[in-house]
C-alpha positions in Angstrom: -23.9 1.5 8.7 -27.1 3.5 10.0 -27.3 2.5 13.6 -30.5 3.7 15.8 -29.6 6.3 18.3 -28.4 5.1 22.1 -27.0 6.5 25.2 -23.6 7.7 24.9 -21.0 5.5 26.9 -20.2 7.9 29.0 -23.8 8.8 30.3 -24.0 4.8 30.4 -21.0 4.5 32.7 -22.3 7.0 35.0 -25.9 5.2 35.2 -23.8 2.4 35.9 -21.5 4.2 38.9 -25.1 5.5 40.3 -26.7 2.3 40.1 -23.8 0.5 41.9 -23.8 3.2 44.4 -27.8 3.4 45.3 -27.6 -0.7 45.7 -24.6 -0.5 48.0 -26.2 2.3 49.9 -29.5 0.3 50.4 -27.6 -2.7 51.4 -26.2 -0.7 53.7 -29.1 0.6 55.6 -30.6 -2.4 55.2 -28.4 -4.2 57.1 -28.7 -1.3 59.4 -32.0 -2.0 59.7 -32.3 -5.8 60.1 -29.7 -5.9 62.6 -29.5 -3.1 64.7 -33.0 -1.2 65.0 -35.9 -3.8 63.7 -38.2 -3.9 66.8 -37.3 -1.0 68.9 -39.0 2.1 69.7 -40.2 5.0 67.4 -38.9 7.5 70.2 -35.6 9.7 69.6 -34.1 9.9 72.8 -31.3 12.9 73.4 -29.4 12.4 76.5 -28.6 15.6 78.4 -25.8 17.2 76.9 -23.8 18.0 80.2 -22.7 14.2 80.4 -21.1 14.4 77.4 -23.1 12.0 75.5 -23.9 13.0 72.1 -24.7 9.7 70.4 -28.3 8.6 69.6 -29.6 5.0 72.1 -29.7 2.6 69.2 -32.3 1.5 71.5 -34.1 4.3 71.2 -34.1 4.7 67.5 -37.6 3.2 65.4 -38.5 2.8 61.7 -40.3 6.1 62.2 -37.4 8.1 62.6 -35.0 5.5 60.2 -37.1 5.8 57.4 -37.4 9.0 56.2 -33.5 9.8 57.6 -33.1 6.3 54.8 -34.8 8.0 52.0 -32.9 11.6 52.2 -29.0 9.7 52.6 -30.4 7.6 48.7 -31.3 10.5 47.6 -28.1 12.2 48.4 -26.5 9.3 47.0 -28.6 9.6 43.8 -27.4 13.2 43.5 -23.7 12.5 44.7 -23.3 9.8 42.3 -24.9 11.1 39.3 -22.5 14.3 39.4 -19.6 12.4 40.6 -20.2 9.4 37.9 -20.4 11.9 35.0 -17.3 13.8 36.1 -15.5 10.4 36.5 -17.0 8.8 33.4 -14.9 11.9 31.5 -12.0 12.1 32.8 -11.6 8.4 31.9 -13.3 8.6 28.6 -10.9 11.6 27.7 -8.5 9.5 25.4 -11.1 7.9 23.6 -12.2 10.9 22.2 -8.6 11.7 21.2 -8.9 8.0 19.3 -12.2 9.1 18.0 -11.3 12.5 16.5 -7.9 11.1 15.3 -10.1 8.0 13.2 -12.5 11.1 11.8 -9.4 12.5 10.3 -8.0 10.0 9.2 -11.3 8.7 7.5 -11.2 12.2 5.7 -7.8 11.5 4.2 -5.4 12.3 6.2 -3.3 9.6 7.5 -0.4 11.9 9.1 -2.8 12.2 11.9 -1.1 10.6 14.9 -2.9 10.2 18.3 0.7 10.1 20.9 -1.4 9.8 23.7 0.6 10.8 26.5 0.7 8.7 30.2 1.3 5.0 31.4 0.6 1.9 29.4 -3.0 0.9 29.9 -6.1 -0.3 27.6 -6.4 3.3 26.1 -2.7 3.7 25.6 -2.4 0.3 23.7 -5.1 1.0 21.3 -4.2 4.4 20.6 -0.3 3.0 20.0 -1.7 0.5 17.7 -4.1 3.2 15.9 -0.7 4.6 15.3 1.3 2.1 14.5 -1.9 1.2 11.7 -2.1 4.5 10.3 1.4 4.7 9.4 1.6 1.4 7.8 -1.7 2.8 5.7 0.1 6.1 4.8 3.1 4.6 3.5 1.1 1.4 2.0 -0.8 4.5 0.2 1.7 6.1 -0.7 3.9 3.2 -2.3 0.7 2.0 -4.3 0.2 5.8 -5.8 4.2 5.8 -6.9 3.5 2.0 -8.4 0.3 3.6 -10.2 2.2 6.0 -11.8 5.0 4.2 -12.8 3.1 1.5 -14.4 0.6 3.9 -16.1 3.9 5.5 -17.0 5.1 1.9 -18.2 1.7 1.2 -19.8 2.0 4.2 -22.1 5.3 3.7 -23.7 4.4 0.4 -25.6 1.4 1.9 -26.7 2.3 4.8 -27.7 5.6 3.3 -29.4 2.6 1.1 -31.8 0.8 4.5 -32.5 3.7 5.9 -33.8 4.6 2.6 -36.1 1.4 2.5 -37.5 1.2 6.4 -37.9 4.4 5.4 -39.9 3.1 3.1 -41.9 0.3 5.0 -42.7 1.5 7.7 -44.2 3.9 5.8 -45.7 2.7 3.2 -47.7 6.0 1.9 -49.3 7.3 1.2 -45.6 8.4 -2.3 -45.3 5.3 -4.7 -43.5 7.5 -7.2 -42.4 9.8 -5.4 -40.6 6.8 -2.9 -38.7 5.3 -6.2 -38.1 8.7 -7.2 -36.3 8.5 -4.0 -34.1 5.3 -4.5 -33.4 5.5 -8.1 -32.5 8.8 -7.2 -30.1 6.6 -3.8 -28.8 3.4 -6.1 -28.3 5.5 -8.7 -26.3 6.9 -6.3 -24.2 3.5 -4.8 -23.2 2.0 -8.6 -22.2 5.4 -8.8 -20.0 5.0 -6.3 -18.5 0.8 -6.8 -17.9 1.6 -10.5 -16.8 4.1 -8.9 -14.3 1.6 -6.9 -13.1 -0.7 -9.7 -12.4 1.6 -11.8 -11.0 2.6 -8.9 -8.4 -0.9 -8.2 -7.8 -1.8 -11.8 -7.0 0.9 -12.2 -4.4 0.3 -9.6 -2.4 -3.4 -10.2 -2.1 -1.7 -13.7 -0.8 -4.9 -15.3 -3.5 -3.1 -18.8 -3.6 -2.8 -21.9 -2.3 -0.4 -23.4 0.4 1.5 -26.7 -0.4 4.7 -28.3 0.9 7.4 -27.2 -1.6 11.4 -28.2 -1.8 13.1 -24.4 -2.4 15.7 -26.7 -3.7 14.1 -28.2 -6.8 12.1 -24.9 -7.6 16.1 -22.9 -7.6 16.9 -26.2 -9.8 14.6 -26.0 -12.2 15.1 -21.8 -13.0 18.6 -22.9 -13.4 18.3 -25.2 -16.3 15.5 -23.7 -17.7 17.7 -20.3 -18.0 20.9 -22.5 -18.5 20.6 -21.3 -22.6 20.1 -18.0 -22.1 23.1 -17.5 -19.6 25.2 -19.9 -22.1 24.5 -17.0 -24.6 25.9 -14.2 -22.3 28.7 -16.3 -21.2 27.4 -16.8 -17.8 28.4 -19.8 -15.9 24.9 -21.3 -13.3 26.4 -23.4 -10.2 23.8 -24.4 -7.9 24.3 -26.1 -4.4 22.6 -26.9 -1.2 20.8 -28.8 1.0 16.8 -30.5 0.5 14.9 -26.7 1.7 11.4 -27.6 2.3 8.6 -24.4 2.6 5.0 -23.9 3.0 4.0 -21.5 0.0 2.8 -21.7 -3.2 5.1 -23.6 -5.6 4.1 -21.3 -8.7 4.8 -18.1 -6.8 8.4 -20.0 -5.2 9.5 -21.6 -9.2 8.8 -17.4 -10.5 10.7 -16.2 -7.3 13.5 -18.6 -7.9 13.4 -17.7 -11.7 13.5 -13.8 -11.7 16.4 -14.2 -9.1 18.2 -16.1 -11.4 17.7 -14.1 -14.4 18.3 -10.9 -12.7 21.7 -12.4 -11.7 22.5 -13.6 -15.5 21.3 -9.9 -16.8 23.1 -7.8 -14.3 26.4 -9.4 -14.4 29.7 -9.4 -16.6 29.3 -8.4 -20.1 32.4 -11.9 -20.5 32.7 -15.0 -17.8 30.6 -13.9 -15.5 29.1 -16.4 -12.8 25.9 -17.2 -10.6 25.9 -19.4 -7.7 22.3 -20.7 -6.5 22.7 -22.2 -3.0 20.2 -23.5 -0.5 20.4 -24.5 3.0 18.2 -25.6 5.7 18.5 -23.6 9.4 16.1 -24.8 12.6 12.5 -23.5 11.3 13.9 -21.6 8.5 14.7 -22.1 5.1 17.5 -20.0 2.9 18.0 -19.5 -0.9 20.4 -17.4 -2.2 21.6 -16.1 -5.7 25.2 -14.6 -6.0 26.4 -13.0 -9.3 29.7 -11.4 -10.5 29.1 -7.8 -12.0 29.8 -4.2 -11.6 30.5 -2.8 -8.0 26.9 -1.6 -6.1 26.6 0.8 -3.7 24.7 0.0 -0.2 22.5 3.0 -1.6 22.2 1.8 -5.4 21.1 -2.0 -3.5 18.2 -0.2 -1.3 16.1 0.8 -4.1 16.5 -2.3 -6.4 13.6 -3.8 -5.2 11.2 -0.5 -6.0 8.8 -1.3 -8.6 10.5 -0.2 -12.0 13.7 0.2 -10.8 16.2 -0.5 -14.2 19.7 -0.2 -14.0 21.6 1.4 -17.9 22.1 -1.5 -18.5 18.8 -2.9 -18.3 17.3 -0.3 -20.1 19.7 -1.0 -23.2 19.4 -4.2 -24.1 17.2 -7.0 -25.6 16.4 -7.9 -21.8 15.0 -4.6 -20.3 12.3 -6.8 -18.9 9.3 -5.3 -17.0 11.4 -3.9 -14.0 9.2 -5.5 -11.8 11.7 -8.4 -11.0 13.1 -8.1 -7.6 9.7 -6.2 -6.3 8.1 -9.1 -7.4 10.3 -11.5 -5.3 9.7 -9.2 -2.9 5.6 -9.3 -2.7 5.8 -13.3 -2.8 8.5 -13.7 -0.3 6.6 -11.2 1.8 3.4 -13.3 0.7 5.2 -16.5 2.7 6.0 -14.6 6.1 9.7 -14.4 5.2 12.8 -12.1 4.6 14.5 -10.7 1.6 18.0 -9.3 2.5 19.9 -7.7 -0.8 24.0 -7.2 -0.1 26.5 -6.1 -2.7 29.6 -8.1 -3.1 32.9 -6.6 -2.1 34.5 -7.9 -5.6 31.3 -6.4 -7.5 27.6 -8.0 -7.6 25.2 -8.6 -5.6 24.0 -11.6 -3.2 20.3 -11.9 -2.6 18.8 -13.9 0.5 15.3 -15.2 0.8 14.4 -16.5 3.9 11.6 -18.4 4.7 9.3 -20.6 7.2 10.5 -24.5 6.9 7.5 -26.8 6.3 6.9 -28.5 10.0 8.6 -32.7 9.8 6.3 -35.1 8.2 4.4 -37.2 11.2 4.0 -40.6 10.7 0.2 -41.9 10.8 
């Protein structure tokens, strides 16, 4: 924004020290004035000096002589507060140039610029600690969308270059059989609007572009269960689901996809035989809990920290019919961070893993 050119704030603080200064100075001699030497003599009297007195007779002492000594102890003032001011106007203006240089730098791309400004907790030390604490929330927000940008464009690619090579196929081979490349293409198309809804989806909940409603966690985990009922049936995974009446603040199209990828990541990653999910909800004081539990394959405390990293597929993801989008848990984790709550991940001791999402409770209905 092009701003007209001012005074600096230091040179305005030091106006400010002067101006302060010369009006408690004039006070001062006014009252001087007023009450001690209005209506006495213009004549200086100097006692002898062998009595010992060396003080001026107030008596003695007219607006002749108080004048002019008035004028030359403002204008010393004027001098002794302009130099004083400015040197006091930067010593206390010091760290905001530290703030301002560090902002520069970090405006030109740099957001490992850190300020640390040293001393005691005061209004410079605060904002410079939050200036910090800003920049390295923007370095690593940067730097997780430019590893999601990749990986998608990454992700992006495959589909499409998968179709080039069918119909490169069936191009130079014309006895190819159409209804099987249309198969493959149909199964390669679907993939690549999976995986561009996914995208959407993510996109929308961490721009937090939706509206709030009262919603029962309990019915949303309800409904992903028997809407994914079949598909565990066909893997041979039991769905038991539990809990108490769970009612949130949030966006109950955002809260029925959480609840379904939780439930469907717990029916994929599981046993190939028997396996079993358990979907329980409970209700705490202000908070709200749903959590998924599956049998499977033991998981490492490492292997469950990056699950929820965009595109993060397991083997056994990658080979089968349900690869999905690998966006799945860092979805749940953009809409449960979209509601101000918690995602915990913990692997089970007998193999699995046990997912947690915490959130607000809706405030008690008020009667009118």
């Amino acid at each position: 924004m092009d701003r007209a050119p001012g005074l600096s704030v230091r040179l305005k603080l030091t106006l400010s020290y002067v101006g302060f200064l010369m009006v408690a100075g004039a006070l001062l001699l006014a009252a001087v004035w007023v009450f001690l030497l209005r209506g006495r003599s213009n004549v200086l009297f100097v006692p002898d000096l062998s009595d010992f007195r060396r003080a001026f007779d107030p008596h003695s002492f007219g607006s002749a002589v108080f004048v002019p000594a008035a004028v030359l102890v403002l204008g010393f003032l004027l001098v002794f507060g302009l130099v004083g001011g400015w040197i006091l106007a930067g010593r206390m203006l010091a760290p905001l140039t530290r703030i301002t240089e560090a902002t520069r730098t970090a405006a030109g791309g740099s957001l490992s610029q850190r300020i640390r400004l040293p001393g005691r907790s005061d209004e410079f030390r605060e904002l410079a600690d939050s200036f910090d604490t800003m920049l390295a929330q923007l370095e690593a927000h940067v730097g997780e969308q430019k590893r999601f940008a990749a990986n998608a464009s990454h992700e992006l690619r495959t589909p499409l270059a998968i179709t080039r090579a069918l119909l490169d196929v069936a191009h130079n081979d014309p006895e190819s059989s159409t209804p099987e490349l249309v198969d493959r293409l149909r199964a390669v198309n679907t993939r690549a609007i999976d995986l561009t809804e996914a995208l959407l989806l993510l996109s929308r909940a961490d721009q937090r572009s939706f509206t709030r409603a009262r919603v029962d966690l309990s019915l949303m985990a309800e409904e992903a269960s028997e809407t994914l009922l079949p598909f565990a049936e066909k893997r041979g995974v039991a769905i038991e689901t539990s809990g108490d009446i769970t009612p949130a603040i949030g966006s109950p199209a955002l809260l029925l996809q959480l609840s379904t990828n939780l439930v469907h990541n717990a029916i994929v990653h599981n046993l190939p035989d028997r396996g079993t999910v358990w979907v329980t909800t409970s209700a705490h004081p202000g908070t709200v809990v749903l959590t998924v539990e599956n049998t499977g394959e033991i998981l490492s405390p490492q292997a469950v920290s990056t699950l929820v990293e965009p595109f993060r597929r397991g083997t056994e993801r990658i080979h089968t019919d349900h690869a999905g989008a690998g966006l799945g848990l860092a979805i749940v984790q953009s809409i449960v961070r979209a509601h101000d709550g918690t995602l915990t991940l913990t692997p089970r001791p007998s193999g699995g893993l046990r997912v947690s999402v915490q959130l607000p409770a809706a405030p008690p209905h008020t009667g009118s």
